[in-house]
N, C-alpha and C positions, 0 to 999 in steps of 0.2 A: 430227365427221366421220362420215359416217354408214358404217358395216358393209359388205362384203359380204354378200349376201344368200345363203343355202347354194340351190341347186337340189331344188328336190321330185321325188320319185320319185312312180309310180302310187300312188292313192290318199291323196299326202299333199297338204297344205296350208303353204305359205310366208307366216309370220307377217308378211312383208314385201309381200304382197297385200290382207292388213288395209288398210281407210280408217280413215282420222281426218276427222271425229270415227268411232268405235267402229260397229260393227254390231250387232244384235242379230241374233241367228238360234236357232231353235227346232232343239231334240238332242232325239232319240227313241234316244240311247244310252242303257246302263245306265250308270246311277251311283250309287257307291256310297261312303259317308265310316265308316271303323272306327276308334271309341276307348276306349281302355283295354280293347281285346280284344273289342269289341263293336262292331255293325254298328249304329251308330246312325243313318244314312239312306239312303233307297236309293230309285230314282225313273228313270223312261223318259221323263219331260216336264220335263225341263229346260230352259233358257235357255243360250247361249254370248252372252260379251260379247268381239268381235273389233277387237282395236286395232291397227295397226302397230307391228312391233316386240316383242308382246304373245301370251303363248303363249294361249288361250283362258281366260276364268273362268267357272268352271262356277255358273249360281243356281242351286238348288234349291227348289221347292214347298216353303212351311210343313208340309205334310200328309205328306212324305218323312219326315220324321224321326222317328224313337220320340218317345213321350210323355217328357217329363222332360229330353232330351238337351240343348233350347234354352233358357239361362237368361241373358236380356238384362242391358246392364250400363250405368254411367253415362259418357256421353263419343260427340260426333261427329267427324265430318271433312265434307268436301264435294270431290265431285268437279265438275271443270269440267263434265262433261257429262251426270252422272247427276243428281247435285242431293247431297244433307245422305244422310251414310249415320249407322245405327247399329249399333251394337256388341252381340257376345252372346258368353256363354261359352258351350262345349260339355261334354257331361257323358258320358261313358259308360266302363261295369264304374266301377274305383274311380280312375278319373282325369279332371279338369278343365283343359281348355284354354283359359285367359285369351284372350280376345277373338278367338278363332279363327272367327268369324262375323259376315256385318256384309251388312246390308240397306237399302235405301230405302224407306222407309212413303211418302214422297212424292215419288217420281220424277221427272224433266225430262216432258216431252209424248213427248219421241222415246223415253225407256224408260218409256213407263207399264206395260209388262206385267213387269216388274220387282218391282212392287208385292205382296206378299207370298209374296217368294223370300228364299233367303239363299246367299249367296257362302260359300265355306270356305277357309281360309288351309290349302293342303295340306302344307306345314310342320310346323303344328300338333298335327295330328290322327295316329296312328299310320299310316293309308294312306287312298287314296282311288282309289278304280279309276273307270277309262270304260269298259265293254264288257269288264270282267275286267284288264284291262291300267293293272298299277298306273302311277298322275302319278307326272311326279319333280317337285316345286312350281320353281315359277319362281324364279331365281336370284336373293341377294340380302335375302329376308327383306322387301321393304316390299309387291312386290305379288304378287297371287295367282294368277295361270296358271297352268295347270296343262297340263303339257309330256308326252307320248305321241308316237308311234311316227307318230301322224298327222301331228304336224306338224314345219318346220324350220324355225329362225333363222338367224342368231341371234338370243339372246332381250335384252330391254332386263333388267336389273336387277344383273347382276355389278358390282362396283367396273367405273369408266372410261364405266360405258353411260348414266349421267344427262341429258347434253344430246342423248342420239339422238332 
């Protein structure tokens, strides 16, 4: 049964105007992912990947991130519409984020500009800001949006929201 949709205010965006399949659309917000006390990336040219239902997921440029911070790992997934993603740990100050990263090296046609970004599980990682304004990560622990002031759901991923 699908949700009520919550109403947007000036300036925000209704997760429930998302198409499926996903959009891509280009953020010249700041972004920023902090671990273990440490800014490990930060970037004005990011990627949004906009789904229905789906709070935004932020990719980031390879070139965002400190040196050291991106340490790839063994194991995929596949998304319907992205294509084969993989996995990386994150590293920053004295602590390690098991698979808190995950990329497409070979993207569908419709994200090829995907290709040498990486997604962040905002979960994971100690904070991650848009424009200074920390995410609170998308409900639920399996997917990655990351939920700000800009936007409204409700969001897919809480226990009950699997078939929206």
């Amino acid at each position: 049964m699908r949700p009520r949709p919550e109403q947007p205010g000036p300036g925000q965006e209704s997760v429930w105007d998302y198409p499926r399949p996903p959009a891509l659309v280009r953020s010249t917000e700041r972004v920023e992912v902090w671990l273990g006390g440490e800014r490990i990336a930060s970037t004005d040219a990011a990627w949004r990947v906009l789904e229905t239902s789906h709070p935004p997921t932020y990719y980031l440029p390879r070139d965002a991130f400190v040196e050291g911070a991106v340490h790839p790992v063994e194991g995929t997934t596949t998304c319907e519409w992205k294509g084969r993603a993989a996995y990386a740990d994150l590293v920053g100050g004295a602590r390690r984020a098991p698979r808190a990263a995950w990329t497409y090296p070979l993207p569908t046609p419709r994200f090829t500009d995907l290709a040498g970004t990486l997604a962040v599980m905002p979960g994971a990682v100690d904070r991650c800001t848009v424009d200074g304004e920390e995410v609170v990560p998308q409900p639920g622990g399996f997917y990655g949006g990351w939920i700000t002031s800009r936007v409204v759901g409700p969001f897919k991923g809480a226990p009950g929201t699997w078939g929206w």
